[in-house]
C-alpha positions as CSV (number, residue, x, y, z in Angstrom):
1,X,30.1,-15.3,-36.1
2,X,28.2,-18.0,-37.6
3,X,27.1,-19.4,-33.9
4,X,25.9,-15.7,-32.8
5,X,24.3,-15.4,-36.3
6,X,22.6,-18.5,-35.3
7,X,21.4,-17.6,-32.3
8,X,20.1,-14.2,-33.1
9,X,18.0,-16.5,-35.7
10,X,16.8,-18.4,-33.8
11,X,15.4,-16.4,-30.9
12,X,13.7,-14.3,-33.9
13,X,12.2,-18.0,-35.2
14,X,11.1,-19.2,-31.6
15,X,9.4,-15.9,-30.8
16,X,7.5,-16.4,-33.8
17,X,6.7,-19.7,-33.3
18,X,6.1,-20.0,-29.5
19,X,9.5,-21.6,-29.4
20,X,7.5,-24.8,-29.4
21,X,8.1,-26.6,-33.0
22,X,11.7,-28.5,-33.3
23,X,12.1,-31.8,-32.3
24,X,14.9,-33.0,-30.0
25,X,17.1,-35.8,-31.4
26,X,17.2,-39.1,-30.3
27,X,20.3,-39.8,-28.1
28,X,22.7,-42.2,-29.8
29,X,25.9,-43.5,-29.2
30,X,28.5,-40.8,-27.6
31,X,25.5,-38.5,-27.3
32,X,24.7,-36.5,-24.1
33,X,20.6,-35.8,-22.8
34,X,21.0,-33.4,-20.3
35,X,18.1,-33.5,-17.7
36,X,16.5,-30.2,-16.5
37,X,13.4,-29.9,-14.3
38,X,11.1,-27.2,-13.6
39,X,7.6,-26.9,-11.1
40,X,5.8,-25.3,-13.6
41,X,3.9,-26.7,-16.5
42,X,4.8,-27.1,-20.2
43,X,3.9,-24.3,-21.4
44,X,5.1,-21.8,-19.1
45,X,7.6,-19.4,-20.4
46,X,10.8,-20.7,-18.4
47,X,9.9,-24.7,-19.0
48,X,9.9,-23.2,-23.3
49,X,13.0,-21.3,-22.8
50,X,15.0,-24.4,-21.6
51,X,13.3,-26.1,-24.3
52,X,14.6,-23.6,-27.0
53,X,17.9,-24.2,-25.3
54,X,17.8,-27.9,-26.0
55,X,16.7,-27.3,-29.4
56,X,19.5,-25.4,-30.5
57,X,21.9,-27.7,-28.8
58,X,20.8,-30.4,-30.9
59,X,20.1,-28.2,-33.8
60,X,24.5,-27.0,-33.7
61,X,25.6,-30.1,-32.6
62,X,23.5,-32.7,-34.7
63,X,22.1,-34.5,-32.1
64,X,25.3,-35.1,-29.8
65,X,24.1,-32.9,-27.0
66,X,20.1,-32.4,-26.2
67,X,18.1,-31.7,-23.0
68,X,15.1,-34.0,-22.0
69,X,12.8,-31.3,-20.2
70,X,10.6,-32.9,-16.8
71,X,8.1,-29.7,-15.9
72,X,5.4,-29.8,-13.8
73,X,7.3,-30.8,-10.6
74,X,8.0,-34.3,-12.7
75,X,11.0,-34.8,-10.6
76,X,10.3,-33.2,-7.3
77,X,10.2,-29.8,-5.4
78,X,12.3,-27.1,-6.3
79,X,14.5,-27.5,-3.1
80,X,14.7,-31.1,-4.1
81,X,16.0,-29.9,-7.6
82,X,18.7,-27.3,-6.3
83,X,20.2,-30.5,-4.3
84,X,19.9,-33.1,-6.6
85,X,21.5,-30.4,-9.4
86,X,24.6,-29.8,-6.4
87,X,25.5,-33.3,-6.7
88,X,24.6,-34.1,-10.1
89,X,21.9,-36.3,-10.1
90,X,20.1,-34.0,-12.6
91,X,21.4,-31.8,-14.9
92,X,19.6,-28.2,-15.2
93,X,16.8,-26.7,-13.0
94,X,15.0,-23.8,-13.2
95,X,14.3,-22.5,-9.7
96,X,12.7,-18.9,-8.1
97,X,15.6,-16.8,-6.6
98,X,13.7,-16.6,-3.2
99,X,14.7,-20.3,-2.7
100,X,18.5,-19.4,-2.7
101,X,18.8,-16.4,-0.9
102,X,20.5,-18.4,2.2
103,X,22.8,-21.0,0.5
104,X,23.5,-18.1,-2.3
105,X,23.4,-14.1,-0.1
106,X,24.2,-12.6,-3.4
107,X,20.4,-13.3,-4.5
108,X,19.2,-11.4,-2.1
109,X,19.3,-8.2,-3.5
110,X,17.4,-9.1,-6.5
111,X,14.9,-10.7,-4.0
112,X,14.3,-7.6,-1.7
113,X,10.7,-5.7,-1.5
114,X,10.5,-2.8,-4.0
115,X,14.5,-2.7,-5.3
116,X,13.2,-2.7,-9.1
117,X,10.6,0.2,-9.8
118,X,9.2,-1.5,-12.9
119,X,10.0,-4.7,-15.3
120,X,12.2,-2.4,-17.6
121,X,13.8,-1.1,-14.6
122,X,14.3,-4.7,-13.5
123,X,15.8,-5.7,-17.3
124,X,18.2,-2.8,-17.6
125,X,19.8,-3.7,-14.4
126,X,20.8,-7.0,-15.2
127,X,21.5,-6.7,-18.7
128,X,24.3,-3.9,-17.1
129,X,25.7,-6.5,-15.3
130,X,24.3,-7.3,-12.2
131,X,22.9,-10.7,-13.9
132,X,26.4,-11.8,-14.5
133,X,27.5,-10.9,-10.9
134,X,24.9,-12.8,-9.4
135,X,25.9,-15.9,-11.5
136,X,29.6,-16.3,-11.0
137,X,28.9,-16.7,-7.8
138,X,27.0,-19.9,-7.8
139,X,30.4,-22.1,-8.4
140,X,31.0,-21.8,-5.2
141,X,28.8,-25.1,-3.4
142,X,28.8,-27.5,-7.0
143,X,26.6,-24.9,-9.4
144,X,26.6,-22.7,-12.5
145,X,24.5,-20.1,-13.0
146,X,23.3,-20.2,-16.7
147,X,20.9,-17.1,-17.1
148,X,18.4,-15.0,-15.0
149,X,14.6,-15.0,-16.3
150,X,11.7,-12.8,-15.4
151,X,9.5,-14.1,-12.5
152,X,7.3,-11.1,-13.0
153,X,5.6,-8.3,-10.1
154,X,4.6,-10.3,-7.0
155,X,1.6,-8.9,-6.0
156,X,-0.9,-10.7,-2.8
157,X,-4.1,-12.7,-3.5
158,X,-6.7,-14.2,-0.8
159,X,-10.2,-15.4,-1.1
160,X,-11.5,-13.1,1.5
161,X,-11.0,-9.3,0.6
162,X,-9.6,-6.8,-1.6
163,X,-5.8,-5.2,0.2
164,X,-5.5,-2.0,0.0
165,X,-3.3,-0.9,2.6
166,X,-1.0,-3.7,4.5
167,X,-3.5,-3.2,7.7
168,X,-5.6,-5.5,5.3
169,X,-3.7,-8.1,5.8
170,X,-4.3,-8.6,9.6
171,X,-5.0,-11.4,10.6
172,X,-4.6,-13.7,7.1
173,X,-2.5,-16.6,6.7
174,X,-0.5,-16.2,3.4
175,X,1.2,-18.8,1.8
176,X,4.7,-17.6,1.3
177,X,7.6,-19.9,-0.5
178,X,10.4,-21.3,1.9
179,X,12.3,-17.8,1.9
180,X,13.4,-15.9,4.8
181,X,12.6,-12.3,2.9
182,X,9.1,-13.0,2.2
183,X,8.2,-14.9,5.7
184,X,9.7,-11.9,7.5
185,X,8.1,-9.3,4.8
186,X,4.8,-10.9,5.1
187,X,5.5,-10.8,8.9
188,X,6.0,-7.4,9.1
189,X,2.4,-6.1,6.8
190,X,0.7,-8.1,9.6
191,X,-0.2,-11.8,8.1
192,X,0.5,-15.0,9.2
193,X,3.6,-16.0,6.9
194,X,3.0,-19.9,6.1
195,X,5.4,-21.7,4.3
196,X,4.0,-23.9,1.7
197,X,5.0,-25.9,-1.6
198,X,3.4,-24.0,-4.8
199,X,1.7,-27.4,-5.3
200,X,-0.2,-27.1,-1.8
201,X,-1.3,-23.8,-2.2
202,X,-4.4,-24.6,-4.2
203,X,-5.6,-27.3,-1.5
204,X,-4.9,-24.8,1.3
205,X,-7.0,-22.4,0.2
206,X,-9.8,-24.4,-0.4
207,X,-9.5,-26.1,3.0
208,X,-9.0,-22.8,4.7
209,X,-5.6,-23.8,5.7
210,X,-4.7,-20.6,4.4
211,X,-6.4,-17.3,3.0
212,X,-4.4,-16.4,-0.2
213,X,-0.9,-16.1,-1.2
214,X,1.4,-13.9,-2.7
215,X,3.0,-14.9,-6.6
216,X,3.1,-13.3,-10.3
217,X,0.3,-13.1,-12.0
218,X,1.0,-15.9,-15.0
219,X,1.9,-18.3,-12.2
220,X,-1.6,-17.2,-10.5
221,X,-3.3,-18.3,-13.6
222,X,-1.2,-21.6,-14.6
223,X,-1.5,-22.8,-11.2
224,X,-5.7,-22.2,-10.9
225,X,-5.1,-20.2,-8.1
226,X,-7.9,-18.0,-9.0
227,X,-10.3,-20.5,-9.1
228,X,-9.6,-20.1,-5.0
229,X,-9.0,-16.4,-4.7
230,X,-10.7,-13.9,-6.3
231,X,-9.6,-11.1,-4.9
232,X,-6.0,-9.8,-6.5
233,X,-4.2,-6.9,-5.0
234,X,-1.8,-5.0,-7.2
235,X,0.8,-4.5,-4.2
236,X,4.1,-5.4,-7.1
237,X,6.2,-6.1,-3.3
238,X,8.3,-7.8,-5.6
239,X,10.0,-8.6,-8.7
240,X,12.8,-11.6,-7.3
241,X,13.4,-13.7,-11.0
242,X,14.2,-17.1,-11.5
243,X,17.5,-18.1,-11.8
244,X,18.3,-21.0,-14.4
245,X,21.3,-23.5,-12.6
246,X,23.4,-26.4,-14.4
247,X,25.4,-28.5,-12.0
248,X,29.3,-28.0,-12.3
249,X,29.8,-32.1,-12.9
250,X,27.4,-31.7,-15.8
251,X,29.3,-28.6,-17.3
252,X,32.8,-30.0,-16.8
253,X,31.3,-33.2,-18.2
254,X,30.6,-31.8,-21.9
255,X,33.3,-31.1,-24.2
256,X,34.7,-27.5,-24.0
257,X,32.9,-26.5,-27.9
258,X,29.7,-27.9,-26.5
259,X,30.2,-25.9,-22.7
260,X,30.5,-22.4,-24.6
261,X,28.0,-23.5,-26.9
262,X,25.1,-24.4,-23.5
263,X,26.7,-20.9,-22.4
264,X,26.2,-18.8,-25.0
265,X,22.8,-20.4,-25.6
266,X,21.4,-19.8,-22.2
267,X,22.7,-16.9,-22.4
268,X,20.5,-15.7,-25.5
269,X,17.1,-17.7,-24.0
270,X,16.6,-14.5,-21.7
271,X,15.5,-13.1,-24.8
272,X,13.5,-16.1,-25.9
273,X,11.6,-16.2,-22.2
274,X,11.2,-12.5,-21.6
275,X,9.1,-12.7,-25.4
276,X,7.0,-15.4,-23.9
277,X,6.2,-14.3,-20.9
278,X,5.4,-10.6,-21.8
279,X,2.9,-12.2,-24.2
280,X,1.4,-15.0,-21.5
281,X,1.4,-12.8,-18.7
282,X,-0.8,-10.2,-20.6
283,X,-2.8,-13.7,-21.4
284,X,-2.9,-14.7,-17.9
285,X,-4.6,-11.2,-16.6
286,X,-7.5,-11.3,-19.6
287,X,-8.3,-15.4,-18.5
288,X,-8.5,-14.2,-14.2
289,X,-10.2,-11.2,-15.3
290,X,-12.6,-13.1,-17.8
291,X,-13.1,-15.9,-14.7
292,X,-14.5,-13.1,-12.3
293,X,-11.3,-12.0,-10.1
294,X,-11.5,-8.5,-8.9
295,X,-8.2,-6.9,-9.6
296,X,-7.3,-3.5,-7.3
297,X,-4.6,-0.9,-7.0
298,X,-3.0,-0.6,-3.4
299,X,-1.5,2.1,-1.4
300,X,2.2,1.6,-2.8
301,X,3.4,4.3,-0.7
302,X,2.2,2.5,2.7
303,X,3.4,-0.9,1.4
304,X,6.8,0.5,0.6
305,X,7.2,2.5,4.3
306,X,6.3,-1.1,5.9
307,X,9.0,-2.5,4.1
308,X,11.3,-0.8,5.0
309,X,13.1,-1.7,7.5
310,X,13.7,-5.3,6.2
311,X,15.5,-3.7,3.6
312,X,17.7,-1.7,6.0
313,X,18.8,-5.3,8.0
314,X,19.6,-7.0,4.6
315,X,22.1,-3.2,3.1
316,X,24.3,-4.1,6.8
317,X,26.2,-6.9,4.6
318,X,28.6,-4.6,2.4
319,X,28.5,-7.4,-0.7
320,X,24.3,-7.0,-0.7
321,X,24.3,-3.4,0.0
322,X,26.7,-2.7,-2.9
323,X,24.5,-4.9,-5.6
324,X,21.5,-3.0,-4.6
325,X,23.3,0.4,-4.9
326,X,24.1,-0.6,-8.3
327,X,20.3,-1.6,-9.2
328,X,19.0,1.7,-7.2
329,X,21.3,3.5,-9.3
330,X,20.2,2.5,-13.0
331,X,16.8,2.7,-12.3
């Protein structure tokens, strides 16, 4: 009781605060500073969750176990990080779901255009248990799966014209991460699917490389993307979350009080980052719409009939088609 007393303190204290204030204790003697890595900058909702995580952690445990947090792409890529993570030479990565659909099949579900009707929808699913499925699986190739944040509605942007309908789309080169949904999705409306680091994107689209991209709209804003693209299309194709991993040598590494403690921890941070980012993502859509963006609804019916048969491919494998029964089914 006194650790989930704790906890529910705390995520009350970091919301509050911007989960920014307590400082991490040094590392001394026997003590453990677990790495974790993340693309996006300091302040973006996932890089504070972790660092609420390592807060508590050295908050309970006085010191002996903390996390130093490397965002911003400090370390590398995120397929870098899911590799490094495997074999332990960091600890903890944040990473976007798309990016594991092949080495994990059980993300694809929560990946797939349109399979969550709205953020809630999206929330109540997992919270019933789909987030927990999704995890266990990940100790299969050298992971753990520690939590499941919000990556928000992945809508298109391009620096050419407003989308209305995927006909739009003919013809543009969209910057899509290295996912096999979203290349064949993007396919399928009619663009050019280009693979591309989130890092490149910006340069692309001022070269002309390529003509938008398609992301949520706090990473939009955190990444300057608009500053490229000014035209934002409200297409929500999809609401695929990040997915917070530790590597399994790190976990079996701690002692078995300070595992359940990391575990519980994460655990409660969904809390922490879905507070953040409701609150930054609302942020993020003032700032584009302040900087001149032009923001419009799309046809969702025409997007949804194009996207269909993707999802019909993916619901042949029993294991998916069962996980996005059970998301269709608490909506």
């Amino acid at each position: 009781m006194k650790r989930r007393t704790f906890l529910a303190g705390s995520i009350g204290a970091a919301c509050a605060a911007g989960a920014t204030t307590w400082p991490l204790s040094a590392a001394t003697g026997d003590a453990t500073v677990l790495t974790a890595t993340d693309v996006h900058v300091s302040n973006y909702p996932t890089v504070e969750a972790v660092r609420w995580i390592g807060q508590v952690m050295a908050q309970e445990t006085g010191g002996r176990v903390s996390i130093r947090q490397y965002h911003s792409g400090q370390l590398g890529r995120e397929s870098e990080a899911i590799d490094m993570a495997r074999y332990g030479a960091i600890d903890i990565t944040r990473v976007y779901g798309g990016a594991l659909n092949n080495a994990f099949p059980l993300t694809i579900p929560l990946c797939l255009p349109y399979v969550f009707d709205s953020t809630a929808h999206m929330r109540h699913a997992l919270d019933g248990g789909i987030a927990q499925a999704v995890l266990d699986g990940f100790r299969t190739r050298g992971l753990v799966g520690l939590a499941i944040y919000d990556s928000g509605a992945r809508c298109f942007y391009n620096t050419r014209r407003p989308l209305v309908t995927p006909q739009d789309l003919h013809g543009l080169k969209i910057r899509v991460a290295a996912s096999d949904i979203f290349i064949r999705l993007v396919r399928m409306l009619g663009a050019d699917p280009t693979p591309m680091s989130l890092g490149d994107t910006f340069s692309g689209m001022e070269t002309h490389m390529i003509d938008g991209a398609e992301n949520n709209m706090r990473s939009f804003h955190s990444s300057r993307h608009f500053e490229a693209a000014h035209f934002w299309s409200q297409s929500e194709h999809s609401r695929a979350p990040d997915i917070l991993l530790i590597s399994q040598r790190s976990l079996d590494a701690l002692r078995p009080g300070d595992r359940d403690l990391l575990l519980d921890t994460a655990r409660a941070s969904v809390k922490v980052m879905r507070e953040l980012w409701d609150a930054s993502e609302a942020a993020a859509r003032e700032a584009v719409l302040e900087a001149g963006v032009q923001i419009n609804a799309v046809d969702g019916g025409a997007f949804r009939a194009a996207a269909r048969p993707l999802v019909g491919d993916y619901l042949r494998d029993p294991a998916i088609a069962d996980i996005h029964r059970r998301i269709r089914d608490s909506a």
